[in-house]
N, C-alpha and C positions, 0 to 999 in steps of 0.2 A: 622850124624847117630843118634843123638839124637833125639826126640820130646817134644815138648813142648806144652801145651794149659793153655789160658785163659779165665775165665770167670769173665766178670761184668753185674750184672742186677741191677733191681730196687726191685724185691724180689730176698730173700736165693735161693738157689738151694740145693735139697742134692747131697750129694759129688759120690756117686754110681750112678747118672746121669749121670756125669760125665765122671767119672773114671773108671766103671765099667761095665754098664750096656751096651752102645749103641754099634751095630754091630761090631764097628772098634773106640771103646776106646780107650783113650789114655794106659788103661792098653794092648788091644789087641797088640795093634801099638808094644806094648815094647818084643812083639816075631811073630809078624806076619805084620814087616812094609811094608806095598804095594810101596812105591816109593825108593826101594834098592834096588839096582842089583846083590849087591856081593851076596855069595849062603849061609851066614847065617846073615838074615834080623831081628837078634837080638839087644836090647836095652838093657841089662839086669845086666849093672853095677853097679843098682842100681835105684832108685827113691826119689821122694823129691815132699812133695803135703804142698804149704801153702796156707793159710787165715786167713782172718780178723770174729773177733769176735765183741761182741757188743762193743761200744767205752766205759763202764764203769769197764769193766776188764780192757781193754789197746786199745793203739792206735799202740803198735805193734802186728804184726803176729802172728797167733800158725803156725807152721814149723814142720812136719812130714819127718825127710828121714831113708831112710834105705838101706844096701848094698845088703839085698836080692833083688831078683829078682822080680819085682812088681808082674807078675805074680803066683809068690811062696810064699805070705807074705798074711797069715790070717788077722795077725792086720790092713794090710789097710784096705782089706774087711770088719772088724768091724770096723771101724773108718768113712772109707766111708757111711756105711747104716745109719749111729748113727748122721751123723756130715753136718750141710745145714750151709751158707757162702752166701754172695751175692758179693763177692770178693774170686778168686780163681786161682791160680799158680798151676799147676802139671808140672813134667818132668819126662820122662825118660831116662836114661843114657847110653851113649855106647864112652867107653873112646877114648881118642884119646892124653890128657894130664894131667897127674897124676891118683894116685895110686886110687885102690880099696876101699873106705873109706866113711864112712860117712861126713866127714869133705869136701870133693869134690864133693857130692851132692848138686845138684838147688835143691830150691832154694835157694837163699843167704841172707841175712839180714841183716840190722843197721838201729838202729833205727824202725820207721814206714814204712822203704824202703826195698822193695823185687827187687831181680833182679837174671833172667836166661840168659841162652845163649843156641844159635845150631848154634853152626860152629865149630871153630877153628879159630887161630888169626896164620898164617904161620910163621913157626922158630920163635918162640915165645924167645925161651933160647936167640935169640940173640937181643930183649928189654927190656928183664924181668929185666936187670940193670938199664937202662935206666927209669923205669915204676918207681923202688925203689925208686929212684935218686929225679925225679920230684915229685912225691908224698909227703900232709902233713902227721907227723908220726900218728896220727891217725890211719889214713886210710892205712897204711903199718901194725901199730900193728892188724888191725882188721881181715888180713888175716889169716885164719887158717891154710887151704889146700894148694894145690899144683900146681890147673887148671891155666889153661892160664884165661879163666871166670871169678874165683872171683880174678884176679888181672884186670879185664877190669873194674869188680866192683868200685874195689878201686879206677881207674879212674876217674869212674859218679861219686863217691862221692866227690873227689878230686873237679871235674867239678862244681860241684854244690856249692861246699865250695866257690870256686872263683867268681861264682856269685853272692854269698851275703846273700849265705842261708847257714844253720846250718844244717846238714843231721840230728843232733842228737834232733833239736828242737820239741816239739811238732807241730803236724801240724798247728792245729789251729791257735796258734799265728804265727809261719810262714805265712800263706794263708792273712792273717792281711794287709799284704804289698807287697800282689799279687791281694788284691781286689776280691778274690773268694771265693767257700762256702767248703772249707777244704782242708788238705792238703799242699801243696806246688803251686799249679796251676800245669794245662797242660800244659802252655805253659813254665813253668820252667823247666819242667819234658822236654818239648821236647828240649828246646834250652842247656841243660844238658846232653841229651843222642847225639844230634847233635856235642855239644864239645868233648863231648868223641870219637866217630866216627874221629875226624880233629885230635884230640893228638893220637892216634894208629896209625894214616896215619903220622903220624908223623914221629912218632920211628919207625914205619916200612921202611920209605923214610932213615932215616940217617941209618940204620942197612944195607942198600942194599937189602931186603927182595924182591925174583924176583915172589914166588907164592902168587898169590892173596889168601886173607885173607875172610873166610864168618863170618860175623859179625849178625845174627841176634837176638837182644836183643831183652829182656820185661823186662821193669822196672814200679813199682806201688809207692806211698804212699799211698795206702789206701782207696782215693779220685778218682783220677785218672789214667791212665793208657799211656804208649807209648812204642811203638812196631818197631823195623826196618827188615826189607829185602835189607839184602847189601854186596855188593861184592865189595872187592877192585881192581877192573876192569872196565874198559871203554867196553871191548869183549864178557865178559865172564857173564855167568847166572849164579846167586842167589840162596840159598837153598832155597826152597818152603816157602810159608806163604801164608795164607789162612784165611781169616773172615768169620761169619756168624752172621747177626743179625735179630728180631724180637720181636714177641709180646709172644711168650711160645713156650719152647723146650719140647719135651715133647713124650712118647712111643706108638704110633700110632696102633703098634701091635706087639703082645704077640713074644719075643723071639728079643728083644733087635732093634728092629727098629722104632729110633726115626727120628725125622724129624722139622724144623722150619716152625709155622708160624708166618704169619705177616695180622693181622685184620686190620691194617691201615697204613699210611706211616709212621709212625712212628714207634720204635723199645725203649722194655723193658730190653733188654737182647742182648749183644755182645759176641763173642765167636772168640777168632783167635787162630789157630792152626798150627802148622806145616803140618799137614796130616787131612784131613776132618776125624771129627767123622764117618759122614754118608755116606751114597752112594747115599742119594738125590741130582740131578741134580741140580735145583737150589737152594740149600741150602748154598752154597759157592762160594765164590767170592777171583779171587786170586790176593794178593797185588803186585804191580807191581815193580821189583825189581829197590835196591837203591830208598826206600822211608822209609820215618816214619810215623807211623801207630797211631794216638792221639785217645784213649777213653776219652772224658769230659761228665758225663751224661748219659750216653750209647748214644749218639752222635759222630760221626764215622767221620773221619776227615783226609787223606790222602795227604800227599806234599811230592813233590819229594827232594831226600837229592843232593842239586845241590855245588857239588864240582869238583874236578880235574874227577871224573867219572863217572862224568853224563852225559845222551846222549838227546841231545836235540830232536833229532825226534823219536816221541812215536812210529813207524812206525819201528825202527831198529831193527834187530834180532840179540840178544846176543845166541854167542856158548855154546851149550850144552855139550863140548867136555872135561870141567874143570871139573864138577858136575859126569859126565857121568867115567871120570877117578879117582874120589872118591867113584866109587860104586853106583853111584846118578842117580835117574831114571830124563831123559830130560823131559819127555811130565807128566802131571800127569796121575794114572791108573784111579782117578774120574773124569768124564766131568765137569767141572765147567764155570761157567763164567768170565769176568776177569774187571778190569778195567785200562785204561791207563790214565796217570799223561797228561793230556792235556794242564793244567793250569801248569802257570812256577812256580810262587811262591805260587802259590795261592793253595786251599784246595777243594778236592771234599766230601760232606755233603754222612753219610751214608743212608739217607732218599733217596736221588737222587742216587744211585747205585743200587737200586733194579730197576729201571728205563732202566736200559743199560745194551744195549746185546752186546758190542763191541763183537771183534773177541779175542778168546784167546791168551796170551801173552806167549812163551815160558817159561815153569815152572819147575826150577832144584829144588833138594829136599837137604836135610839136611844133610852134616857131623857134628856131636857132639860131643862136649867134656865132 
């Protein structure tokens, strides 16, 4: 029931681009979500917008949340027109674990690390000991709240600890002995968000947890970004998740209708969202569920997460009957285009996806927490 969107470019954007301005913003989404069925397609638990500023004030986030209602909250509105980022986290909230509160708003933070969620992690109460248990105390004192989300947080960071990285380091020197240009790498970011996905499937397996869990993260440094659509199911459809990328987004005409282009195969600017900003056809492309989702560069980089439920023929139709009994609309109400995970291990480039018209993949939408 949540939504969530990301931006990375290569220029700032301002944030009422974003947030506020296009047809079906992620503000709009947070009281008018198109892909909910139940009969109030509210988000309105709250919200939560971060980014990244120039690297000489800090190499961590400014973090904006609040218990109002996005829709009801001036300050974002002046925040948003006043405030451009070329790195950007917004959500919207519609509970499902823990209380009403600021402390339980996406985004989350440590360090240079931002991270949200849209699902839910199923019967959570019966891991959340288990989660304590395993985790270093760091990463346990750093929770504030209450969500099931920022205990999957403490997870990645846990994850990430285990591989030989400091969540608390600066990037820079981290990125040192990842041989990249800031950060932590993406491919740390992604083999981090991957371990976390295998330890929740974990505690979910020894808890006897029978309903499948939606798991779709975004987690940043800063640098780079990684994104999943996953379900802990072999049968069952994924909440939605959706990219869009190009050369400038931007208000084509008067009364909040933007649209992406793209001047050459190349792309300035990524965008992935739970629910498309726009209502332009090919403006989005829907990530193909249980996969992770790598921004390097605004370089778009898709592999399937191949574990106990992964389906090996891109051709199989997952039930819409899971998503559809959360309120979750099956089909999307935007036509989009799609892409499927063809390659086993391998990665599809987002240069080459504006390329392919494959046939649409069956597309569930979001429970939030």
């Amino acid at each position: 029931m949540c939504r969530f969107l990301v931006y990375k470019g290569t220029n700032p954007i301002l944030l009422s681009d974003l947030i506020l301005n296009p047809t079906h913003s992620i503000l709009t989404q947070s009281y008018d979500c198109r892909l909910r069925l139940d009969s109030l397609p509210h988000n309105g638990d709250g919200f939560g917008v971060g980014y990244y500023t120039t690297p000489t004030l800090s190499a961590e986030p400014c973090i904006f949340t609040s218990t109002t209602p996005a829709w009801n909250c001036v300050n974002l509105s002046r925040l948003a027109k006043k405030t451009a980022s070329s790195l950007v986290f917004a959500h919207v909230r519609a509970t499902t674990t823990g209380a009403l509160s600021e402390s339980n708003c996406h985004p989350f933070s440590y360090g240079s690390l931002m991270f949200m969620h849209n699902g839910h992690i199923a019967n959570f109460k019966k891991i959340k000991r288990a989660i304590v248990t395993a985790i270093r105390d760091e990463y346990f004192l750093m929770v504030e709240g209450s969500t099931d989300s920022e205990w999957a947080f403490a997870v990645f960071l846990d994850t990430l600890h285990s591989l030989g990285y400091s969540p608390k380091s600066p990037p820079e020197t981290q990125n040192e002995r990842a041989g990249g240009g800031g950060g932590f790498g993406h491919g740390v970011l992604r083999e981090a968000m991957l371990g976390t996905i295998r330890r929740l499937n974990e505690f979910l397996d020894e808890a006897g947890t029978g309903e499948p869990s939606l798991l779709n993260f975004a987690a940043t440094d800063g640098h780079s970004v990684v994104c999943t659509r996953y379900v802990c199911s072999r049968t069952d459809e994924a909440a939605s998740l959706y990219f869009s990328s190009g050369t400038r987004f931007h208000e084509y005409k008067e009364g909040g209708f933007y649209r992406m282009e793209r001047h050459d195969r190349g792309q300035d600017l990524v965008m992935v969202a739970s629910e498309p900003l726009t209502f332009e056809r090919g403006d989005w492309v829907t990530v193909p569920t249980n996969s992770i989702l790598t921004i390097n560069k605004q370089t778009v980089l898709i592999h399937p997460i191949i574990d106990k439920y992964y389906q090996q023929n891109p051709a199989y139709s997952r039930s819409a009957a899971f998503v559809e009994s959360k309120g979750m609309a099956a089909e999307p109400v935007v036509p989009s285009k799609s892409v499927k995970n063809t390659k086993k291990p391998g990665a599809m480039n987002g240069k080459d996806m504006h390329l392919i018209d494959a046939d649409r993949l069956p597309s569930g939408s979001d429970e939030g927490e």
